[in-house]
N, C-alpha and C positions, 0 to 999 in steps of 0.2 A: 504493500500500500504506500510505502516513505514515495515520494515525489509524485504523488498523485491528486495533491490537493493542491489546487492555487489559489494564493490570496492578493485581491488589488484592495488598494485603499486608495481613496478619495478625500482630504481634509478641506473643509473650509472656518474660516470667521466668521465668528458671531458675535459684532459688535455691541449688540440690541443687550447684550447677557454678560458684556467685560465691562471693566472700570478700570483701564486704563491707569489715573492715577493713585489707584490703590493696588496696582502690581494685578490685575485681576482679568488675565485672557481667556476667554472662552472660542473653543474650536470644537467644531462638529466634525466628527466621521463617518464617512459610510464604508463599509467593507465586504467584497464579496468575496465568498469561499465557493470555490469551482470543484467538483469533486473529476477530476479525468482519468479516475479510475475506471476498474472493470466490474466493484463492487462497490456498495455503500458503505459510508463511515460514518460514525457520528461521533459529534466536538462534545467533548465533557468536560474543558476547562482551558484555561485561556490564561496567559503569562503575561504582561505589557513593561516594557521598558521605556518611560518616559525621561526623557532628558529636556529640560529648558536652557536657555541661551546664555548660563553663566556653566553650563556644566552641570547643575545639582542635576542627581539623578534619583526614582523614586521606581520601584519597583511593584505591580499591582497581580495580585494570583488570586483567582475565583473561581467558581463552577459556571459553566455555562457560558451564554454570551443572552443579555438582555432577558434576561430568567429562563433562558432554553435549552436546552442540549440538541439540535437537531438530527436529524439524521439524512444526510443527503446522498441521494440517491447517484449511480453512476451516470454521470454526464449533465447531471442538475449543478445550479448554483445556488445558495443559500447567502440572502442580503440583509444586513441590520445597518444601525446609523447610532452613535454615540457618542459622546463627549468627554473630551478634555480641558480640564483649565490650570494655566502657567501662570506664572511670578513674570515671563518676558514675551519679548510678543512676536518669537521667533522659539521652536526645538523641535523634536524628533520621537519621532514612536516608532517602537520594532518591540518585537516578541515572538509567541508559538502559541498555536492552540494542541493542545492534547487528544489526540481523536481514539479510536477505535474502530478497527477494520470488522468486515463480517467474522472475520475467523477470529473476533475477540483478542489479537493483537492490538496494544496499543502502541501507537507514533506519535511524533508530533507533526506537524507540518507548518513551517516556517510563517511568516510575517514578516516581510521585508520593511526595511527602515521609510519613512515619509516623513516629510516635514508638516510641519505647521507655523505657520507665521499669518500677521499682519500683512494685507496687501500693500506693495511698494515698500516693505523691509526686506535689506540685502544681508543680511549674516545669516 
């Protein structure tokens, strides 16, 4: 099952939800999980490595994604939308979700890094 899940992620700002002078960015995510496998898997927990734009970093482990463990099937994609908020109004998220193959194998299957920033911010 290892390399058979793909994940894109989508980040934008949410100005309407940040305070700016109070250190306080909000970014929205959307995420699809593509299963291009031959069997279905389902995600039972999710790892994020967030980093903001001095470097602090903060680590976030849970079940699920959005109160769900889905199970998606071969050749389906599985879509949620979720939020971050930072101290800078520029960093990064990367991590793995935890899945489980039909054959009760667990993997993980990656989440590549993205940014999140402020539009018209260059760092």
């Amino acid at each position: 099952m290892k390399g058979t899940i793909r994940v894109a992620v989508e980040s934008e700002y949410l100005p309407d939800q940040s305070e700016p002078a109070a250190g306080r960015y909000t970014f929205a995510y959307h995420v699809t999980i593509r299963n291009e496998g031959r069997e279905p898997a389902r995600l039972l927990a999710r790892h994020w490595i967030i980093t903001d734009g001095e470097g602090r970093r903060r680590e976030v482990r849970g079940e699920g994604v959005v109160g769900l463990k889905p199970l998606i099937p071969p050749g389906e994609s599985f879509r949620y939308s979720s939020f971050a908020v930072l101290e800078t109004a520029v960093g990064t998220m990367e991590g793995s979700y935890q899945m489980v193959g039909a054959d009760g194998r667990p993997f993980e299957a990656p989440i590549p890094p993205f940014r999140l920033a402020v539009p018209g911010v260059v760092n």
